[in-house]
C-alpha positions as CSV (number, residue, x, y, z in Angstrom):
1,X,0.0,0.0,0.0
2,X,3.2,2.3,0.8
3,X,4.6,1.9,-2.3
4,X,1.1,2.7,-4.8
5,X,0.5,5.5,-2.6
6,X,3.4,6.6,-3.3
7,X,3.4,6.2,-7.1
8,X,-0.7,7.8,-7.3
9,X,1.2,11.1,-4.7
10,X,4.1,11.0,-7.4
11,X,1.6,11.2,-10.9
12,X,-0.4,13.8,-8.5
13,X,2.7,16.0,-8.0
14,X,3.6,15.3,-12.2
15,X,0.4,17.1,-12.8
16,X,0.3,20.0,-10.1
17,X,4.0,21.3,-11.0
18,X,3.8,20.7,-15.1
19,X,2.2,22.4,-17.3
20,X,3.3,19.9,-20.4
21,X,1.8,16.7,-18.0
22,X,-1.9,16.8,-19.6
23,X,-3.5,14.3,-17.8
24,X,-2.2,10.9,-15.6
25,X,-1.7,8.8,-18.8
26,X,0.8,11.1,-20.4
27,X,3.9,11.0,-16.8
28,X,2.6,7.1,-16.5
29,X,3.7,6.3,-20.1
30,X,6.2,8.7,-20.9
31,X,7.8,10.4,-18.4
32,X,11.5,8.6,-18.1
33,X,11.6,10.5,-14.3
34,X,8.7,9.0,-12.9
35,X,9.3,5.4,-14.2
36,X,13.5,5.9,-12.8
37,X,11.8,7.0,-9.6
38,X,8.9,4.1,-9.8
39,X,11.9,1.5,-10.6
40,X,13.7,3.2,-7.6
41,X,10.5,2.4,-5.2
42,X,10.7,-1.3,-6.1
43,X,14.1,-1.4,-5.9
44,X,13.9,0.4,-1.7
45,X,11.3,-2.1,-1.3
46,X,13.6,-5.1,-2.0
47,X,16.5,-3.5,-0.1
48,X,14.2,-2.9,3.1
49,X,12.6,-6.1,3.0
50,X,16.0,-7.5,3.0
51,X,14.6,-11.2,3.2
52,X,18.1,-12.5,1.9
53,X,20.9,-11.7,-0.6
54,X,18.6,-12.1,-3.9
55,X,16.6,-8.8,-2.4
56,X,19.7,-6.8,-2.2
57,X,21.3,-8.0,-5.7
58,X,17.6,-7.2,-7.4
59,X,17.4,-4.1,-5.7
60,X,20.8,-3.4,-7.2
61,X,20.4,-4.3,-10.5
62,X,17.1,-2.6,-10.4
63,X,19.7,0.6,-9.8
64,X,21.4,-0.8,-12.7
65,X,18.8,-0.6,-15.3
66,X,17.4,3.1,-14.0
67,X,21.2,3.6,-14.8
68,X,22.6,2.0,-18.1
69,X,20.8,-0.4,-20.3
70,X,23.7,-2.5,-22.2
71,X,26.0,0.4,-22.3
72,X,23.3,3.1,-23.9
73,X,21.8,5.2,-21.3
74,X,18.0,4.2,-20.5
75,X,17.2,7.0,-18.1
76,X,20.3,8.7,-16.9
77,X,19.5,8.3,-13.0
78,X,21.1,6.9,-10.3
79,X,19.2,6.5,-7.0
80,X,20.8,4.0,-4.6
81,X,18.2,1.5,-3.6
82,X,18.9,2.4,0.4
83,X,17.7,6.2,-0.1
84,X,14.4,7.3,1.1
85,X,12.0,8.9,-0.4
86,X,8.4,10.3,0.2
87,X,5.9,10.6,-1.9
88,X,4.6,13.4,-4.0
89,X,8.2,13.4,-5.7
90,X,9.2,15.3,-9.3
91,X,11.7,14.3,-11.1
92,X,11.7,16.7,-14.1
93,X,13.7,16.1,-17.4
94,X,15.6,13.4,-14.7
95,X,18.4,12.7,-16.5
96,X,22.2,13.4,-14.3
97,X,20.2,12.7,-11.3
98,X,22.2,11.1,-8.9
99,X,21.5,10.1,-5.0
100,X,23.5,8.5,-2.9
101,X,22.5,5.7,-0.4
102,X,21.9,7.4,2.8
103,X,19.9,10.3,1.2
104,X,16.6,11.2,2.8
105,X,14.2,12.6,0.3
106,X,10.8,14.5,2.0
107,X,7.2,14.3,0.4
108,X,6.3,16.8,-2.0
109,X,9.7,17.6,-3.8
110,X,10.5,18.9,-6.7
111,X,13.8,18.3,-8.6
112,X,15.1,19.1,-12.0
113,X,17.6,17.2,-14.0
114,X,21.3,17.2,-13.2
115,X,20.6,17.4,-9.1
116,X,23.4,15.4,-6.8
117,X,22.7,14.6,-3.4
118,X,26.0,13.2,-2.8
119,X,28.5,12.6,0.0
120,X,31.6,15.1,0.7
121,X,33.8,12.1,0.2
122,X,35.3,12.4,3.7
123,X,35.4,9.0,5.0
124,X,32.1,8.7,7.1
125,X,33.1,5.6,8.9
126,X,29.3,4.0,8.4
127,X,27.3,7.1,9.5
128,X,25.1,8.9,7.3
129,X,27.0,10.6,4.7
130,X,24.2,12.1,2.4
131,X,22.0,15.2,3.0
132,X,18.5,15.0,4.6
133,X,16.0,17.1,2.0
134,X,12.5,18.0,4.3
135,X,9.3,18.5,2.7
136,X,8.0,21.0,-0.2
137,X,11.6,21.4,-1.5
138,X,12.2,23.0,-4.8
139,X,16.0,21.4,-6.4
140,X,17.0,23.4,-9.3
141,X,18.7,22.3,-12.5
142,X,22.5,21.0,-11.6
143,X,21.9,21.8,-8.1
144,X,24.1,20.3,-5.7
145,X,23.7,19.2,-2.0
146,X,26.8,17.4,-0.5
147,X,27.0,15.9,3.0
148,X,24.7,15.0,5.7
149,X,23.1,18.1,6.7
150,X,19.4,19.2,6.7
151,X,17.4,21.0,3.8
152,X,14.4,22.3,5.6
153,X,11.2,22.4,4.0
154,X,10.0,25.4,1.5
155,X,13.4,25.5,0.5
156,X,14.4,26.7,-2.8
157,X,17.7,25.5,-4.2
158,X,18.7,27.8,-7.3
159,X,19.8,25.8,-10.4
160,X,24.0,25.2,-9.7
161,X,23.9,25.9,-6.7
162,X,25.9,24.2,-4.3
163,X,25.1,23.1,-0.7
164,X,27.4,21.8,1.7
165,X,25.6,23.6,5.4
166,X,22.4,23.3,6.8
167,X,19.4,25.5,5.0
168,X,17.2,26.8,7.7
169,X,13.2,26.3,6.4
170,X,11.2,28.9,4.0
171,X,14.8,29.8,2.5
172,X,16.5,30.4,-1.2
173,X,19.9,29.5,-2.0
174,X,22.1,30.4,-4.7
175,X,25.4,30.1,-5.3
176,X,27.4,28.1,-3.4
177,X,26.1,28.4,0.3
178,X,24.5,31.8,-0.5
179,X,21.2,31.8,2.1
180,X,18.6,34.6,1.4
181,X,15.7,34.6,3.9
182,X,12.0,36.1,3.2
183,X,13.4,39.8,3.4
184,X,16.1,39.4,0.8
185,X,15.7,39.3,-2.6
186,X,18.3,38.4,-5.6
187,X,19.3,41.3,-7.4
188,X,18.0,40.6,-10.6
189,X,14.5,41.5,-8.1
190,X,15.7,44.0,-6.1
191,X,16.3,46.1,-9.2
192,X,19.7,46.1,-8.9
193,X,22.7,45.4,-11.4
C-alpha cells in the first residue's frame, strides 16, 4: 500500500508542478523520471525487506537498469536503492540525477535534471554521509547538496547551486552556500545590477 501510494502522490505532483503533463496517462507512459523513480521504489522495497541476498542483488540491478541499459543510457538516473524517499516526488527532465545511499528525500519535492545529493567524500566511517532534503523542496537544474546536513522544507535550491551547510526552512539559495531569507531578494528583483 506504501509503495502505490506513493506512485498515485508521485503522478499527482507530475500534474500539479507541469504544465506539459496533460492528464495521468501522459507522466505514467512517458515520463522517463517518474518510471526511474517508480523503478527506484521497487528497488527500496527489495533493499528494506532484506529477506536474503537475492533482495539486495535485485534491488541493485534494479539501480542498474534506472542507470545503463547495455552500455546506452535508459534514463540517466542513479538512486541508490537504500535512499528514502516520500511521496509526492518530481523528477523533471531526470536525467544526471544522482543520489547517494543514505539520502533522505521528503514528500512533495521537486527536482530538475542534473541534481546530486552526494556525500563530501570524507570517509564517514558508516554514519550517514548524504543530506537529509524536508518537505515541499524546490531542487533546481545542476543543483548540488553534499553531505549530511538538513534542507528544511519550503526551501528553494537555485539551479548550480551548491550546498554543503544546513538551509534553515522557507529559505532560497544560490550560489554556493549563499542563504537569502523572506526579506532578501536576488538582485535581478531587487532592481539592482
Amino acid at each position: 500500500p506504501w509503495l502505490l501510494r506513493c506512485v498515485v502522490c508521485d503522478l499527482y505532483k507530475i500534474l500539479d508542478v507541469d504544465p506539459a503533463a496533460t492528464g495521468l496517462l501522459q507522466p505514467l507512459l512517458y515520463f522517463k523520471g517518474f518510471h526511474a523513480l517508480t523503478l527506484h521504489r521497487v528497488a527500496h522495497h527489495l533493499w528494506a525487506r532484506d529477506d536474503g541476498p537475492a533482495d539486495r542483488f535485485a534491488a541493485l540491478r534494479l539501480q542498474a537498469v534506472a542507470r545503463l541499459e547495455v552500455g546506452a543510457s535508459l534514463f540517466s538516473v542513479d538512486i541508490h536503492p537504500a535512499a528514502t524517499i516520500g511521496p509526492g516526488v518530481m523528477l523533471d527532465h531526470a536525467s544526471g540525477v544522482v543520489i547517494g545511499g543514505t539520502a533522505v528525500v521528503g514528500s512533495d519535492v521537486y527536482m530538475l535534471h542534473g541534481v546530486t545529493l552526494g556525500a563530501t567524500g570524507k570517509p564517514m566511517h558508516g554514519a550517514k554521509r548524504h543530506p537529509t532534503i524536508a518537505d515541499s523542496v524546490t531542487l533546481g537544474a545542476g543543483a548540488t547538496v553534499l553531505g549530511d546536513i538538513l534542507v528544511g522544507s519550503g526551501v528553494t535550491v537555485g539551479a548550480s547551486a551548491v550546498v554543503t551547510r544546513a538551509v534553515p526552512e522557507g529559505s532560497t539559495v544560490v550560489g554556493v552556500n549563499k542563504v537569502l531569507d523572506g526579506s532578501q531578494r536576488p538582485p535581478s528583483e531587487a532592481g539592482e545590477e
